[in-house]
N, C-alpha and C positions, 0 to 999 in steps of 0.2 A: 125476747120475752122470757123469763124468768120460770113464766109454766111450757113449755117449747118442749115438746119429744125428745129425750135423747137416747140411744140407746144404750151407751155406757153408762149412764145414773141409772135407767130403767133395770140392767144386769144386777147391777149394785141393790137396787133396790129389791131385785126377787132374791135374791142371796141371801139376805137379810130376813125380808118376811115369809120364803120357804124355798129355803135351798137345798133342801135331802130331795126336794121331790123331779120325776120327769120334765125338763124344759125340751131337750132335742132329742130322738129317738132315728136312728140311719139304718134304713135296712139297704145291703147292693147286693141284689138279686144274683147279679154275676159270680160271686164267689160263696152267695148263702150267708154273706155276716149281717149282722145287729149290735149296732153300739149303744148306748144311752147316755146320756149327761143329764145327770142335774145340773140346777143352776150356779150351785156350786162346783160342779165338778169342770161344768163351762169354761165358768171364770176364773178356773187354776190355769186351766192352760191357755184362755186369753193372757192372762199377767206375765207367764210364762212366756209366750210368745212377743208378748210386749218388752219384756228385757231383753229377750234376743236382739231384737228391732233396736233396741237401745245399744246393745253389747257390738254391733256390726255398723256403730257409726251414725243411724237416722232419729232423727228428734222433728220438733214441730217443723212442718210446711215440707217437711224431705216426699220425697215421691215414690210409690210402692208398688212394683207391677205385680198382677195377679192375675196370670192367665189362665191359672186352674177355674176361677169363675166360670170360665168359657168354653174349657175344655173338660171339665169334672164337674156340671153346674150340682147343686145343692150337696155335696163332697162336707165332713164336718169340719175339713183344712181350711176349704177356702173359707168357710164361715169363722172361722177362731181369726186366722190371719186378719178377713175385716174388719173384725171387730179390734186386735191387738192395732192394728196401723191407725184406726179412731180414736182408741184410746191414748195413745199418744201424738196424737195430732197429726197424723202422717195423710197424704193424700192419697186415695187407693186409686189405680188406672185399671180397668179391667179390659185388656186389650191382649190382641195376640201376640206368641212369641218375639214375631219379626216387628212388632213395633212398639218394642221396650229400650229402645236407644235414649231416649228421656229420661226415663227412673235409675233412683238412685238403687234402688235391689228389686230383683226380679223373685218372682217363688214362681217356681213351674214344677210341675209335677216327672213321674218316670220314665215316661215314654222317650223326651230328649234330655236326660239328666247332667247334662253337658254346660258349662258358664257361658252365659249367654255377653256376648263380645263388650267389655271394657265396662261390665256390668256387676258390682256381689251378688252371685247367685246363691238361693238355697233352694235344695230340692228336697221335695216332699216325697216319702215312697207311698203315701196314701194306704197303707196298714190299716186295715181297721183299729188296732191298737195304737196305732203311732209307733211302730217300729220301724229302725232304718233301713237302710239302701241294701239289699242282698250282697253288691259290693264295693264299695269302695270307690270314690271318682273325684279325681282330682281336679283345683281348681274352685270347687264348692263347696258350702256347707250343709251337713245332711241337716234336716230336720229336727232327727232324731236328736241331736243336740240340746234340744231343747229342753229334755227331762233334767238337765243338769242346772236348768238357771234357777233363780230364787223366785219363792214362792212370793216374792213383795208387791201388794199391788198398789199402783202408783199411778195416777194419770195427769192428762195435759188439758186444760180445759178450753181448748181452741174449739172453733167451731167446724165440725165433721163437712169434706166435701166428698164427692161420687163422681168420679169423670169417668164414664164408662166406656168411651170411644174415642177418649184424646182430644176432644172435641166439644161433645155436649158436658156439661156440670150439672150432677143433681145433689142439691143441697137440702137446706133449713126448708124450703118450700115442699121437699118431696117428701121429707120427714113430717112434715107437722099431714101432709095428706095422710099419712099411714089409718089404715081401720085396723085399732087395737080389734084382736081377738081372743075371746075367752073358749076352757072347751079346749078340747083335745082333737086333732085333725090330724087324717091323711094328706100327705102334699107329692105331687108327682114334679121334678123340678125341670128347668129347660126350655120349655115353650114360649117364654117371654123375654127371655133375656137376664142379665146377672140382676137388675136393681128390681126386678121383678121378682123373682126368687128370694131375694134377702129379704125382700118385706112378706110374702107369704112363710118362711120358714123362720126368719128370724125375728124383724123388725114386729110385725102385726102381735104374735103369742108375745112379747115384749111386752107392748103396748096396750095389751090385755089382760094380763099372765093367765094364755094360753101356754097350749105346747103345743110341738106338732111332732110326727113321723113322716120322713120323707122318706122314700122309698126308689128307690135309682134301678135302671135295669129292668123292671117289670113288664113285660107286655100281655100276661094275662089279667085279663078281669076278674077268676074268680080269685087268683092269686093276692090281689090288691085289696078283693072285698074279706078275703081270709087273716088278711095281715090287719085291716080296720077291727075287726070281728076278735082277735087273741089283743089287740091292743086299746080292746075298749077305745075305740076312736070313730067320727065320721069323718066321710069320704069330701076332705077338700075338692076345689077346683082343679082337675087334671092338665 
């Protein structure tokens, strides 16, 4: 259907009719940082990432592992990388390390920053900023690479799939479920799994032009009602 959810038209479209303003907001309580994107600032570095994805080999129907989904859930990487492997038609797999044997490049984050066997790996140092690897690892590509590709954005207009466990596919059906939301919200991520998180933090403020603040690492309440409270926002579903 020609009116169908997408979320790359839908980016495309906040860009255009307000893109100076808040779409994502990251706070990781663990280290104290706060990132923000607008919608444009989003979708540089989707595009960005998208030429990577392009520069390293993968185009329509290639296979994408992303295990930071799983292990860093609502992280702004793993949300850029989703959306860069859609936008270029790529299939995202959000599955663990050990069962990335399938895809054609893996993105895992720092903890094992190591090429993952007979695989292109790139590893994410998850920076609040997006800076690279502290040092050096051979075998991969850092991330941080990333700042050097072109600002062109360009997509593929294949139809977005989700295969979350190698196994199930969530497609056009899970997409068109999405409940656009308007309104600015707290999101605590994790508790439902990766395709559950990309629609409350991503897909849903898309589909509405919401935005949302997610907030990683929290475990106090007043801490969480203090971060709603300085960000003019309510308290999503935890």
């Amino acid at each position: 259907m020609s009116n169908a959810f997408c979320p790359i038209t839908a980016l495309e479209q906040r860009v255009h009719r307000d893109g100076a303003q808040p779409l994502l907001t990251c706070y990781d309580e663990a280290d104290g940082s706060r990132v923000e994107f607008s919608a444009r600032t989003l979708a540089n570095w989707v595009d960005k990432t998208a030429n990577l994805i392009e520069a390293v080999g993968l185009d329509e129907g290639s296979e994408l592992g992303l295990p930071l989904l799983l292990s860093h859930p609502g992280h702004w990487v793993g949300l850029v990388w989703t959306l860069a492997a859609w936008q270029v038609g790529a299939t995202v797999f959000a599955v663990p390390r050990d069962d990335l044997e399938r895809v054609e490049l893996a993105v895992v984050g720092p903890e094992n920053p190591h090429p993952v066997p007979g695989v292109e790996t790139v590893v994410c140092s998850l920076h609040p900023l997006g800076a690279g690897l502290p040092t050096p690892v051979a075998g991969v590509t850092d991330y941080a690479e990333v700042l050097s590709q072109p600002d062109v954005h360009w997509r593929n207009p294949a139809p977005q799939i989700w295969l979350d466990d190698g196994e199930q596919q969530v497609g056009a059906e899970a997409l068109a479920a999405i409940t656009p939301v308007a309104g600015r919200n707290v999101v605590l991520p994790g508790a439902d799994g990766p395709w559950a998180d990309l629609g409350r933090l991503l897909l849903a403020p898309l589909a509405g032009g919401g935005s949302v603040v997610v907030v990683n690492n929290c475990e106090l309440p007043d801490r969480l009602e203090a971060i709603a409270a300085a960000e003019r926002a309510d308290l999503g579903p935890k």
